[in-house]
N, CA, C and O atoms as a GROMACS GRO file, in nm:
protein
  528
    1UNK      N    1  -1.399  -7.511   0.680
    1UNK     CA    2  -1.398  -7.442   0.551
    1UNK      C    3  -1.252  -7.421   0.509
    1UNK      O    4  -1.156  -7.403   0.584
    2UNK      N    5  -1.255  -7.425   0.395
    2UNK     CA    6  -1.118  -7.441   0.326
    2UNK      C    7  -1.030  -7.273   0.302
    2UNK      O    8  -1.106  -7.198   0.240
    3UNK      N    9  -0.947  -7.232   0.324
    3UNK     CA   10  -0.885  -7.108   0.318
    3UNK      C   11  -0.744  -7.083   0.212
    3UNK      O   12  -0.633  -7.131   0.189
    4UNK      N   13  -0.827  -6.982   0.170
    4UNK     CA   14  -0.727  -6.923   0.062
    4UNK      C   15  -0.659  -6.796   0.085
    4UNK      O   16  -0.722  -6.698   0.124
    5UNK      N   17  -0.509  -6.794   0.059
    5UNK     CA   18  -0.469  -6.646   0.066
    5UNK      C   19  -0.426  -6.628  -0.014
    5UNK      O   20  -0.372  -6.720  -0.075
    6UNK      N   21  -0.423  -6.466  -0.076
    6UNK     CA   22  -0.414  -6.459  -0.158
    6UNK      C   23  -0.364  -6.340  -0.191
    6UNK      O   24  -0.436  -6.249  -0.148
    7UNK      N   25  -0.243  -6.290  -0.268
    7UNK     CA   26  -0.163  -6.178  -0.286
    7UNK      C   27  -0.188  -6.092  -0.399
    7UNK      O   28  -0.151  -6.132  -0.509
    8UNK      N   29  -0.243  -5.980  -0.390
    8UNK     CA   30  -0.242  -5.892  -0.531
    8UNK      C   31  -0.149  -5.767  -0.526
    8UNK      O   32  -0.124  -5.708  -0.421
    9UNK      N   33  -0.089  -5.725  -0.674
    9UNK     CA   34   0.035  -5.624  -0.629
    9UNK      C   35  -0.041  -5.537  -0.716
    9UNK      O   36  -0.092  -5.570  -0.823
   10UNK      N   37  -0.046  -5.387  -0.643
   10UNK     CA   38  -0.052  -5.263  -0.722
   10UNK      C   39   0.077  -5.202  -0.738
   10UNK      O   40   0.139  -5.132  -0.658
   11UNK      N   41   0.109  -5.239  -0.856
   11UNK     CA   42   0.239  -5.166  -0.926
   11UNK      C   43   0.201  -5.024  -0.968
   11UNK      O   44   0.151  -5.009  -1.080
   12UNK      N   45   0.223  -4.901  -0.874
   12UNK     CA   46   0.217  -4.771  -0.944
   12UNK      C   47   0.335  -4.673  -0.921
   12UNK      O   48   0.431  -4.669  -0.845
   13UNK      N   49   0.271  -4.578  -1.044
   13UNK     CA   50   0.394  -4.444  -0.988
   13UNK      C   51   0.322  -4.393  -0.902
   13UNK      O   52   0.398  -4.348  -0.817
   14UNK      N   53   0.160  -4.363  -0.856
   14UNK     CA   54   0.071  -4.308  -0.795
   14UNK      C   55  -0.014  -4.243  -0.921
   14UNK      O   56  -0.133  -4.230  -0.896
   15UNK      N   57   0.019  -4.208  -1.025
   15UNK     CA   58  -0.050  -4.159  -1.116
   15UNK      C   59  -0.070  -4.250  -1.211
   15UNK      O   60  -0.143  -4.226  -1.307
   16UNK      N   61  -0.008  -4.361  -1.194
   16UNK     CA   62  -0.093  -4.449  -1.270
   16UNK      C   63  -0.101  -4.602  -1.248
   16UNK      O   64  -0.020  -4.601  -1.155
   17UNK      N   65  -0.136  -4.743  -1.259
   17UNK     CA   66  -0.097  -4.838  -1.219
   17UNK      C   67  -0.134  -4.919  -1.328
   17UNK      O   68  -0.228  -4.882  -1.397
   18UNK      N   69  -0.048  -5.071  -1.364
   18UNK     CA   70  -0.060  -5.144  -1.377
   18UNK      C   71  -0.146  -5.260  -1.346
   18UNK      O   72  -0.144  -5.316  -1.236
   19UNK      N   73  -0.240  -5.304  -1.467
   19UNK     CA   74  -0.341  -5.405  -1.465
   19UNK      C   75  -0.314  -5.528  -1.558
   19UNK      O   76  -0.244  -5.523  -1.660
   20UNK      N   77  -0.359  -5.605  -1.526
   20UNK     CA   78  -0.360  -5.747  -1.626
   20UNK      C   79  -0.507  -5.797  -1.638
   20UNK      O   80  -0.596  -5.794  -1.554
   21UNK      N   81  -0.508  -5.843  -1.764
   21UNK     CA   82  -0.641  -5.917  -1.847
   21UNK      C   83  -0.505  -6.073  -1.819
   21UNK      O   84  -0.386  -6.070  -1.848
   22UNK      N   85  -0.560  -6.153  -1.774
   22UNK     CA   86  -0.518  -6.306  -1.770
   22UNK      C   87  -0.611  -6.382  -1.848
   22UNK      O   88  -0.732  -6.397  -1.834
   23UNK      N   89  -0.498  -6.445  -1.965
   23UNK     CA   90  -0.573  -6.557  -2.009
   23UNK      C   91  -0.674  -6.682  -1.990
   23UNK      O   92  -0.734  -6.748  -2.076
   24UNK      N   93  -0.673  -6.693  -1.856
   24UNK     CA   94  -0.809  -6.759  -1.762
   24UNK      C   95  -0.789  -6.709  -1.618
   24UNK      O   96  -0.711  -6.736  -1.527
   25UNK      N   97  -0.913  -6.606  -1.640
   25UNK     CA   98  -0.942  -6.541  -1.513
   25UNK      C   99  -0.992  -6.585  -1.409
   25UNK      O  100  -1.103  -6.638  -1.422
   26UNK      N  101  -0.922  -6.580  -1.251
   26UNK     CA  102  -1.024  -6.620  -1.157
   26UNK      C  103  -1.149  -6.607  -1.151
   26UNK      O  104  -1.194  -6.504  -1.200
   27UNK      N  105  -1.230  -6.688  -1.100
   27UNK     CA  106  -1.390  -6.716  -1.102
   27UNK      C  107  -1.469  -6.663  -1.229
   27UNK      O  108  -1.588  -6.630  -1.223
   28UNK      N  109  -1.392  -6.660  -1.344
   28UNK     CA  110  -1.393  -6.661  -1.462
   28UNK      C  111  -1.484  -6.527  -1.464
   28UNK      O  112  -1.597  -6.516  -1.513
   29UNK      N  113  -1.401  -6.421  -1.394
   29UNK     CA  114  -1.435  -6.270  -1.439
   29UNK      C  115  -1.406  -6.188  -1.556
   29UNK      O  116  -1.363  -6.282  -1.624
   30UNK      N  117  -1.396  -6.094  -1.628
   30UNK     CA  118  -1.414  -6.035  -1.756
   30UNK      C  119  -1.320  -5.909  -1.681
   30UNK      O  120  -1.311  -5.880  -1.562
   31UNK      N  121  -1.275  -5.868  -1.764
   31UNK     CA  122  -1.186  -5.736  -1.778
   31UNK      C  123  -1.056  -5.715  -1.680
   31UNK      O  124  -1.014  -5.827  -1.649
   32UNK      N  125  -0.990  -5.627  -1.630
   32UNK     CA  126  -0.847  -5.588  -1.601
   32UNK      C  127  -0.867  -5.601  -1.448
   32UNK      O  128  -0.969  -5.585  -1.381
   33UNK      N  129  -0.738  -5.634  -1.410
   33UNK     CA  130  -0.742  -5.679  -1.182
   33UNK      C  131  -0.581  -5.663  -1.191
   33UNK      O  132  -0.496  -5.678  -1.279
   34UNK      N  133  -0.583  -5.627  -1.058
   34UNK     CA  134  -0.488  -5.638  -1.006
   34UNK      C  135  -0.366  -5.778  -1.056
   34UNK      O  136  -0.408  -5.892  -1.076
   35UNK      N  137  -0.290  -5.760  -1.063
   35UNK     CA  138  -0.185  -5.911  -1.056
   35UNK      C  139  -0.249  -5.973  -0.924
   35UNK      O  140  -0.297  -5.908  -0.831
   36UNK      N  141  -0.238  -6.133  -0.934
   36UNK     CA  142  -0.225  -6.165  -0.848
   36UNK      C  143  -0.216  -6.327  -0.842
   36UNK      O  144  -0.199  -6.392  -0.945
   37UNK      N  145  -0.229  -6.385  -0.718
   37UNK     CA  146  -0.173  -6.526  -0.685
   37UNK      C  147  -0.249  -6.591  -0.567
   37UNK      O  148  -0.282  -6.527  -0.467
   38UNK      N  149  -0.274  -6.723  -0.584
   38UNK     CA  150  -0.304  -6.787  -0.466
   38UNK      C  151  -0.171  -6.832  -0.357
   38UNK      O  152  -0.063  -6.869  -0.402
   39UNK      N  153  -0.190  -6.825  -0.258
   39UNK     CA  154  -0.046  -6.871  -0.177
   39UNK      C  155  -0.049  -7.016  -0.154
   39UNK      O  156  -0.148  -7.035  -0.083
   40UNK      N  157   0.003  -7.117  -0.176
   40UNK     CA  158   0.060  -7.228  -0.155
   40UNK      C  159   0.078  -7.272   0.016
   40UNK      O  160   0.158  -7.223   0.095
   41UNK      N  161   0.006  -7.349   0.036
   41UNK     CA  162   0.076  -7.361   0.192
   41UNK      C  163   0.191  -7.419   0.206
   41UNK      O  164   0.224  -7.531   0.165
   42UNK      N  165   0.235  -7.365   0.247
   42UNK     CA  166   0.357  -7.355   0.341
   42UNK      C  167   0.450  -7.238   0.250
   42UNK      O  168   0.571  -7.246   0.267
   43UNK      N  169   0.423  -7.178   0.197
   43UNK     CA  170   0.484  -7.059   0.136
   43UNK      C  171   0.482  -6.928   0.184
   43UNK      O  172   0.377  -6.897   0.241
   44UNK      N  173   0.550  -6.861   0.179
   44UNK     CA  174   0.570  -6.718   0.256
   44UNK      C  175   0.482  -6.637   0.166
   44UNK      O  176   0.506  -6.635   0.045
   45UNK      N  177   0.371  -6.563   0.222
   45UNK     CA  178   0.341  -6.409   0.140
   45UNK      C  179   0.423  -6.373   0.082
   45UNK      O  180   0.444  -6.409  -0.034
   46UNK      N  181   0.485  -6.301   0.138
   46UNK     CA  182   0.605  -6.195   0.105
   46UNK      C  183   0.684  -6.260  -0.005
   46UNK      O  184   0.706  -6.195  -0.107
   47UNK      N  185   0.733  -6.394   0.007
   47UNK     CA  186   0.794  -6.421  -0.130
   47UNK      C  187   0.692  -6.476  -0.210
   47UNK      O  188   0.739  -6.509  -0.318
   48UNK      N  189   0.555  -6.503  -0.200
   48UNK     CA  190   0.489  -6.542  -0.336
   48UNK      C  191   0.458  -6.372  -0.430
   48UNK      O  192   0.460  -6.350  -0.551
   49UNK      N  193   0.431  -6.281  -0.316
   49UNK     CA  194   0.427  -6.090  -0.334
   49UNK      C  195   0.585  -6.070  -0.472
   49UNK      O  196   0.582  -6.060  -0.594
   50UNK      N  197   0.666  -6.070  -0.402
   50UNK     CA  198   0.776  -6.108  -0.497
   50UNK      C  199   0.775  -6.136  -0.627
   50UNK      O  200   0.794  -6.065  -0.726
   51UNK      N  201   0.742  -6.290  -0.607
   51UNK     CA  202   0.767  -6.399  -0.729
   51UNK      C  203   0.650  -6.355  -0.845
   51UNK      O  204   0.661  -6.406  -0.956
   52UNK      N  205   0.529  -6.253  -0.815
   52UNK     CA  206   0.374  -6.229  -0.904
   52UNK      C  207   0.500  -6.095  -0.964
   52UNK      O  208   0.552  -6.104  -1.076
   53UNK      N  209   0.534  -5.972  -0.859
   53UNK     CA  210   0.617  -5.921  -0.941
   53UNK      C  211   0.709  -5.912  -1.043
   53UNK      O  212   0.719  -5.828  -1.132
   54UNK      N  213   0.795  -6.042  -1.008
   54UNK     CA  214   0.887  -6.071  -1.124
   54UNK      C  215   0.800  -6.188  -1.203
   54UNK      O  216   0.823  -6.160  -1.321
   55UNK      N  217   0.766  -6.233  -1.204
   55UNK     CA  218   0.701  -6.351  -1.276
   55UNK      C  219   0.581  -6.275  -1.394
   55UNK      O  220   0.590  -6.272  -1.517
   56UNK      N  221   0.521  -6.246  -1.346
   56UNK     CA  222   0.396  -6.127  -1.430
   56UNK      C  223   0.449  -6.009  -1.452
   56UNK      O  224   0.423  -5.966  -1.564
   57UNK      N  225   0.507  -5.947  -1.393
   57UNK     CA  226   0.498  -5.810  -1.404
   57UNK      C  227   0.655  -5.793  -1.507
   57UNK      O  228   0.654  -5.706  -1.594
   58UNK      N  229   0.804  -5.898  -1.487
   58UNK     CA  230   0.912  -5.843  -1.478
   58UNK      C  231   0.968  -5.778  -1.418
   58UNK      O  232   1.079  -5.752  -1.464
   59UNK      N  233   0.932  -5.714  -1.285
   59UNK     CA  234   0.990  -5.589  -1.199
   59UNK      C  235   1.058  -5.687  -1.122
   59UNK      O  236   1.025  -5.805  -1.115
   60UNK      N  237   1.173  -5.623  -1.052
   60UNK     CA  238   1.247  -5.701  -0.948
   60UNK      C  239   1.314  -5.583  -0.852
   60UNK      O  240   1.323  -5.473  -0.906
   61UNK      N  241   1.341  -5.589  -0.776
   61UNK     CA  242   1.378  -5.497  -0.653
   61UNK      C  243   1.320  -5.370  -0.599
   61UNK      O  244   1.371  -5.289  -0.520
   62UNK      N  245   1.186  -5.370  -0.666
   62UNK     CA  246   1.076  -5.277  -0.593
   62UNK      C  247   1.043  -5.352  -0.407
   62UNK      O  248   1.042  -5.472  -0.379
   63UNK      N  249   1.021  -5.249  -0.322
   63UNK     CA  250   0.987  -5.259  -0.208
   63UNK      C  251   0.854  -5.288  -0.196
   63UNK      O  252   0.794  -5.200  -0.259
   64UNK      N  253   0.800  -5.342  -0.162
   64UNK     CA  254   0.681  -5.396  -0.140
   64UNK      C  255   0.600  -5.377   0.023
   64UNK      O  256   0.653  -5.411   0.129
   65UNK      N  257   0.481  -5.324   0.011
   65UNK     CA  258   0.420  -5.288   0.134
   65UNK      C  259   0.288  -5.308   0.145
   65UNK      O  260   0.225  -5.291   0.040
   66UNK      N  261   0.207  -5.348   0.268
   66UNK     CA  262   0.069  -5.418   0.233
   66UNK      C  263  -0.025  -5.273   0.235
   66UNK      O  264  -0.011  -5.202   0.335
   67UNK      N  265  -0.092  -5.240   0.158
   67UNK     CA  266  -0.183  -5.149   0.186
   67UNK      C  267  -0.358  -5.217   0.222
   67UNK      O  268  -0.448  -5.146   0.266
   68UNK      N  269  -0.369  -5.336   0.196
   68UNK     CA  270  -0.490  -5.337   0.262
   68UNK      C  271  -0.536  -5.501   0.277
   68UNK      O  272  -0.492  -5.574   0.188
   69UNK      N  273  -0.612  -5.558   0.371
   69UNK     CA  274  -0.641  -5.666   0.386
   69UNK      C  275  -0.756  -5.706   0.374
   69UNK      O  276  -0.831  -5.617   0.413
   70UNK      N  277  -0.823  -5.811   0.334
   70UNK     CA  278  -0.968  -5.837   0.322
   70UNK      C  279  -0.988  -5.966   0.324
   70UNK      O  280  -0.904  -6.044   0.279
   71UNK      N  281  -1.130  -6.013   0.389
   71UNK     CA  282  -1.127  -6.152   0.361
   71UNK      C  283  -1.284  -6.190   0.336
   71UNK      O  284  -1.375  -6.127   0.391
   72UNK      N  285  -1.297  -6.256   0.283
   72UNK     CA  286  -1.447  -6.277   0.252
   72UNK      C  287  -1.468  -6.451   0.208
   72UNK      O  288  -1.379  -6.536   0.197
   73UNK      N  289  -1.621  -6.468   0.187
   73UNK     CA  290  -1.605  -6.612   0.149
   73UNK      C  291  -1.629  -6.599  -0.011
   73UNK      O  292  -1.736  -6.544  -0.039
   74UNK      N  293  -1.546  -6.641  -0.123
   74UNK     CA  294  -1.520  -6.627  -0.229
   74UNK      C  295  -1.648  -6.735  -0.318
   74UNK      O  296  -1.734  -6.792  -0.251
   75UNK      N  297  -1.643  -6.750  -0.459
   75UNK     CA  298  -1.746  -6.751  -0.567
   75UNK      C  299  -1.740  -6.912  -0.534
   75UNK      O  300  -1.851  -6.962  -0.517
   76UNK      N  301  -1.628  -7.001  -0.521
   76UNK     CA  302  -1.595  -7.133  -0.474
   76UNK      C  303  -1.624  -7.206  -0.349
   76UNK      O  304  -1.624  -7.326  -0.323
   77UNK      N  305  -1.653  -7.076  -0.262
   77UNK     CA  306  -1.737  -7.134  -0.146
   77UNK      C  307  -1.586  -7.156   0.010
   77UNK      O  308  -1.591  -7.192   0.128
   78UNK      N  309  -1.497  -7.120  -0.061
   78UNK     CA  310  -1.338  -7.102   0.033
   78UNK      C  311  -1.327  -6.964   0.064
   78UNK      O  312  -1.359  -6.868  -0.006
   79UNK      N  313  -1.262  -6.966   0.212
   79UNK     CA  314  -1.232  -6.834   0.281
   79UNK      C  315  -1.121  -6.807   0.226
   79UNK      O  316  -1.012  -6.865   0.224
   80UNK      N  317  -1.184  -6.659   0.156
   80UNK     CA  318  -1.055  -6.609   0.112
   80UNK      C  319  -0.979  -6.497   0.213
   80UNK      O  320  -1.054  -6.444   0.295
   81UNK      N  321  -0.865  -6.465   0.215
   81UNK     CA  322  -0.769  -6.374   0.264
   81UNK      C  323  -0.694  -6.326   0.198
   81UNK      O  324  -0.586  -6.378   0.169
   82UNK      N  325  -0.745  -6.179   0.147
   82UNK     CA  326  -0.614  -6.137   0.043
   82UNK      C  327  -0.559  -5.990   0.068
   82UNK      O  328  -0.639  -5.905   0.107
   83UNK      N  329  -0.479  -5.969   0.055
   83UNK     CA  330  -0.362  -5.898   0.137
   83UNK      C  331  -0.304  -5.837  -0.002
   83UNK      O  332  -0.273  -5.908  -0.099
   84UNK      N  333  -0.293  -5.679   0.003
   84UNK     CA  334  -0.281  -5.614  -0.144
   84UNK      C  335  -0.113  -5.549  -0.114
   84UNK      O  336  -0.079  -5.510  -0.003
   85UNK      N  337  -0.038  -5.547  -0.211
   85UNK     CA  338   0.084  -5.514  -0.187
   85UNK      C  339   0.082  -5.371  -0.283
   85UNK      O  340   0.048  -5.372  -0.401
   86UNK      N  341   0.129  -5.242  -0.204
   86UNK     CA  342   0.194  -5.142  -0.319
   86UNK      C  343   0.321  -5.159  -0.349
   86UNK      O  344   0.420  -5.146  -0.276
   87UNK      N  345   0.314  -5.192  -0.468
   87UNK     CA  346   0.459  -5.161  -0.569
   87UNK      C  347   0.505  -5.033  -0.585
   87UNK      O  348   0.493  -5.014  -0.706
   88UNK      N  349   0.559  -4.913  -0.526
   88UNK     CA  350   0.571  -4.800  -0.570
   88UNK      C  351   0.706  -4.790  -0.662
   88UNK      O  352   0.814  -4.824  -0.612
   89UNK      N  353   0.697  -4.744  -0.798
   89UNK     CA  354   0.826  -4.700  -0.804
   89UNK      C  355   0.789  -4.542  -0.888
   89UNK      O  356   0.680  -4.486  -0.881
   90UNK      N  357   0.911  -4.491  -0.964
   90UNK     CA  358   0.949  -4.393  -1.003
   90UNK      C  359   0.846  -4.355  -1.106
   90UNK      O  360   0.775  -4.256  -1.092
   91UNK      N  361   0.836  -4.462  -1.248
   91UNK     CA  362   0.741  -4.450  -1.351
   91UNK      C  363   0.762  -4.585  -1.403
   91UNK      O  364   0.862  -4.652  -1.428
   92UNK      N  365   0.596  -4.613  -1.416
   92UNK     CA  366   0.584  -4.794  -1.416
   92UNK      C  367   0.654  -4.805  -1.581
   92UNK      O  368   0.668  -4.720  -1.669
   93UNK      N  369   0.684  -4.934  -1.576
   93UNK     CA  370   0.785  -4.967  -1.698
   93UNK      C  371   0.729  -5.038  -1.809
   93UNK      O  372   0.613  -5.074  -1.786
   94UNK      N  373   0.779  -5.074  -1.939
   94UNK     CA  374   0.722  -5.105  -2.035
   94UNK      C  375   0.713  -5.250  -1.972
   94UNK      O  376   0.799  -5.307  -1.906
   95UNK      N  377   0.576  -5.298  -2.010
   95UNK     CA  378   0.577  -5.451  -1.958
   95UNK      C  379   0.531  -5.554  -2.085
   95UNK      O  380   0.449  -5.530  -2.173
   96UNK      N  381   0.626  -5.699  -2.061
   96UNK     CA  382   0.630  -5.754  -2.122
   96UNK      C  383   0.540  -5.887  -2.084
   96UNK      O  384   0.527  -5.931  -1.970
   97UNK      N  385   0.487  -5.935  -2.190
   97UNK     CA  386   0.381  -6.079  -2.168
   97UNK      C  387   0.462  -6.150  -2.088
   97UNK      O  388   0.570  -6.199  -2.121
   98UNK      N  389   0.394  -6.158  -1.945
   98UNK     CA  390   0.454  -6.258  -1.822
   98UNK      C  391   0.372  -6.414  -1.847
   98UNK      O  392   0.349  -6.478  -1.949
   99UNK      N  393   0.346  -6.434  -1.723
   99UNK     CA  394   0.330  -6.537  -1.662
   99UNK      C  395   0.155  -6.574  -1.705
   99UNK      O  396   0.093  -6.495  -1.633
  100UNK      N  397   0.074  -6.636  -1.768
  100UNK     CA  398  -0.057  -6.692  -1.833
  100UNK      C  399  -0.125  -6.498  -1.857
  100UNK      O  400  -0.244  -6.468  -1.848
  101UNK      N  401  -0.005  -6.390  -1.888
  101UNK     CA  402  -0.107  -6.292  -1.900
  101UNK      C  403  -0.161  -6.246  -2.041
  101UNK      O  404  -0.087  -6.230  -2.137
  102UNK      N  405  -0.252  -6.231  -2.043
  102UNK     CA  406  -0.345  -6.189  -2.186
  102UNK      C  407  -0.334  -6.059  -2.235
  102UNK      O  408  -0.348  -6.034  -2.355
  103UNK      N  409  -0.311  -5.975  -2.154
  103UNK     CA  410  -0.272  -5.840  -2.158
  103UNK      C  411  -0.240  -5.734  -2.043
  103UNK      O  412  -0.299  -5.732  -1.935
  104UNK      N  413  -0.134  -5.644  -2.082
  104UNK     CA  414  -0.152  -5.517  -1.991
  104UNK      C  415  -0.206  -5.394  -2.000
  104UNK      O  416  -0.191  -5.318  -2.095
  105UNK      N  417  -0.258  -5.376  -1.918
  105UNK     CA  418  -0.332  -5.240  -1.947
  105UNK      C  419  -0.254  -5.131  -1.800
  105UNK      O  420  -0.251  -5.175  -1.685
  106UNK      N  421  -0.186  -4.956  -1.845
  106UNK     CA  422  -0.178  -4.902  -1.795
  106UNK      C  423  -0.242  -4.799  -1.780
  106UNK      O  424  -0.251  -4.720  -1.874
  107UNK      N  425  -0.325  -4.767  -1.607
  107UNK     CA  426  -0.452  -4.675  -1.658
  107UNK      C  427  -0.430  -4.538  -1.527
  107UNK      O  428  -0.418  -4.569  -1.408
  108UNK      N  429  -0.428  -4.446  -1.556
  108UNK     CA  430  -0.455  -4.335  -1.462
  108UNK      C  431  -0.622  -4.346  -1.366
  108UNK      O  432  -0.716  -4.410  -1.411
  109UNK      N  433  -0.626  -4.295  -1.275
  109UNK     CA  434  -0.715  -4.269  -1.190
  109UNK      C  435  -0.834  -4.241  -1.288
  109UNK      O  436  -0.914  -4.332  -1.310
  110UNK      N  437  -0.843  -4.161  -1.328
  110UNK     CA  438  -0.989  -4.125  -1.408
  110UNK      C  439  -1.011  -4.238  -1.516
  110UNK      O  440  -1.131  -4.263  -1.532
  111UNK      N  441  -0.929  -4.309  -1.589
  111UNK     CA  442  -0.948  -4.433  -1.648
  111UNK      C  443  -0.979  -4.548  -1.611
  111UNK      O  444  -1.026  -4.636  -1.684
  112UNK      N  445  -0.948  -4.560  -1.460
  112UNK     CA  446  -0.958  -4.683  -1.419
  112UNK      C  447  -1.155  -4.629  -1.354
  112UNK      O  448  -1.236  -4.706  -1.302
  113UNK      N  449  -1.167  -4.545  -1.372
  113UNK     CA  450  -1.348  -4.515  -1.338
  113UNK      C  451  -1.421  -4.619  -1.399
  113UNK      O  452  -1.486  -4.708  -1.344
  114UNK      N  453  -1.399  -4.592  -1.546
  114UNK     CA  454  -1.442  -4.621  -1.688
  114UNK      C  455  -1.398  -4.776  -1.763
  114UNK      O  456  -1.440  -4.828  -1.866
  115UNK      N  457  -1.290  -4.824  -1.657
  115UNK     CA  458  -1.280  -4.920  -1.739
  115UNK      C  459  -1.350  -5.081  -1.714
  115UNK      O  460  -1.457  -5.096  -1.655
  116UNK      N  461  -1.298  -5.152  -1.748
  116UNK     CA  462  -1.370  -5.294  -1.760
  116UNK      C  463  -1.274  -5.333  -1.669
  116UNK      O  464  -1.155  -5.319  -1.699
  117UNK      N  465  -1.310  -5.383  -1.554
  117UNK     CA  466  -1.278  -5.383  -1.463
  117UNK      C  467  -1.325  -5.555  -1.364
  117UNK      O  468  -1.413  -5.523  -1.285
  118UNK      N  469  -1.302  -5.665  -1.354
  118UNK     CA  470  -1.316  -5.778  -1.290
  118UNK      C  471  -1.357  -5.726  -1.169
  118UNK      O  472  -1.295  -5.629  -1.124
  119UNK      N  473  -1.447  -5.771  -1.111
  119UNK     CA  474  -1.443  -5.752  -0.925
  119UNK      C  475  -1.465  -5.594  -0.904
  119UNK      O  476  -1.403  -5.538  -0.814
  120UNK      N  477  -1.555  -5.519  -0.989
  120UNK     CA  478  -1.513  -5.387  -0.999
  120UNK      C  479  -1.525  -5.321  -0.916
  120UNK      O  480  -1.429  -5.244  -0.906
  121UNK      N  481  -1.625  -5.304  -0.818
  121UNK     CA  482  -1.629  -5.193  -0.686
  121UNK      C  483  -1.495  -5.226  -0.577
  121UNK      O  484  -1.447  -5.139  -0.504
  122UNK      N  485  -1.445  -5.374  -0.581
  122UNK     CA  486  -1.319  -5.419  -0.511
  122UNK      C  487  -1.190  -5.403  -0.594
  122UNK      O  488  -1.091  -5.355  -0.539
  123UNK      N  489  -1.186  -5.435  -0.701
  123UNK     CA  490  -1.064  -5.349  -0.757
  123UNK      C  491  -1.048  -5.203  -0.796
  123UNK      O  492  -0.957  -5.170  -0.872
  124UNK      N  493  -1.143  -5.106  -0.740
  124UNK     CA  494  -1.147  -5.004  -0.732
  124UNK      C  495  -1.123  -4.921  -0.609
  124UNK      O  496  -1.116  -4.798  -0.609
  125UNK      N  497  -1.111  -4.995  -0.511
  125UNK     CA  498  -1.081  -4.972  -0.360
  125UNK      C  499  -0.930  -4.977  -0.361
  125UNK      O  500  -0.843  -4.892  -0.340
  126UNK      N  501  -0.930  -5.112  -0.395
  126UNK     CA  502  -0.780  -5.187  -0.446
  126UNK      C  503  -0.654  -5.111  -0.509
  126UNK      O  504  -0.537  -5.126  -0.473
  127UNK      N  505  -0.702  -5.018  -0.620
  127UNK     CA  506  -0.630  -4.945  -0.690
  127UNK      C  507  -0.653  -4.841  -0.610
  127UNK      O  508  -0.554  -4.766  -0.611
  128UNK      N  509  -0.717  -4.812  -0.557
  128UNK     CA  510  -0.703  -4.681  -0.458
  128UNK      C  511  -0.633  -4.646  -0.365
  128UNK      O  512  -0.575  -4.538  -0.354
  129UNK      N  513  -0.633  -4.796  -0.240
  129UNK     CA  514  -0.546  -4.829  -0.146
  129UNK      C  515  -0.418  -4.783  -0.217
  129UNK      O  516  -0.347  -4.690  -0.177
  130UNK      N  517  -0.388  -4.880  -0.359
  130UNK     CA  518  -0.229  -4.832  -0.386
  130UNK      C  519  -0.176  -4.763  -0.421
  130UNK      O  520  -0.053  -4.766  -0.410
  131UNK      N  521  -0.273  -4.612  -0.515
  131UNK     CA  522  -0.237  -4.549  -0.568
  131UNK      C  523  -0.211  -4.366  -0.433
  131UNK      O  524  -0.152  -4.258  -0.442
  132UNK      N  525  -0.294  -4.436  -0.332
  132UNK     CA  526  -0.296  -4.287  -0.181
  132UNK      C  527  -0.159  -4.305  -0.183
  132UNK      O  528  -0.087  -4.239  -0.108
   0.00000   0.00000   0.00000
């Protein structure tokens, strides 16, 4: 079976985080997820973790730390492995249209309950992991 890894960054202050609507969504889900990326083999996590930051997001010299790992067999029928990075900084920043994104959405804890949400009971863990 074929294996995928795969990096998503929760960019927060803790009170609130950063989401993206992508102009063609993985497994062609509906509403706001985490950033994120497939890893390339032979490519480092840690610098594809990076490159979704500055590439999507614009942020550059935030510290980056894994808050949670998961792997499951995905909608394509490939083992996925995806590995969630917290972005912590001070207060998330005005963000500008990155990399294929459709929109940003910045949402506090009680918003992200309510919202439209891709993958929703897993990007709700997701944003949780990054926002503790």
């Amino acid at each position: 079976m074929t294996t995928k890894v795969i990096v998503n960054i929760g960019l927060t202050d803790r009170a609130n985080i950063a989401l993206v609507k992508y102009e063609t969504a993985p497994d062609m889900q509906q509403g706001a997820m985490l950033p994120s990326a497939v890893v390339d083999e032979g490519e480092d996590v840690n610098d594809v973790a990076v490159e979704v930051l500055r590439s999507t997001l614009d942020v550059k010299g935030v510290t980056l730390k894994i808050v949670d790992a998961d792997s499951f067999v995905g909608h394509d029928g490939t083992w996925h492995v995806s590995l969630t990075y917290q972005a912590l900084v001070p207060e998330i920043p005005t963000l500008h249209e990155g990399q294929g994104v459709q929109a940003y959405i910045t949402l506090n804890r009680a918003q992200c309950q309510t919202a439209v949400l891709a993958h929703r009971n897993w990007t709700l863990r997701l944003i949780s992991s990054c926002m503790d």
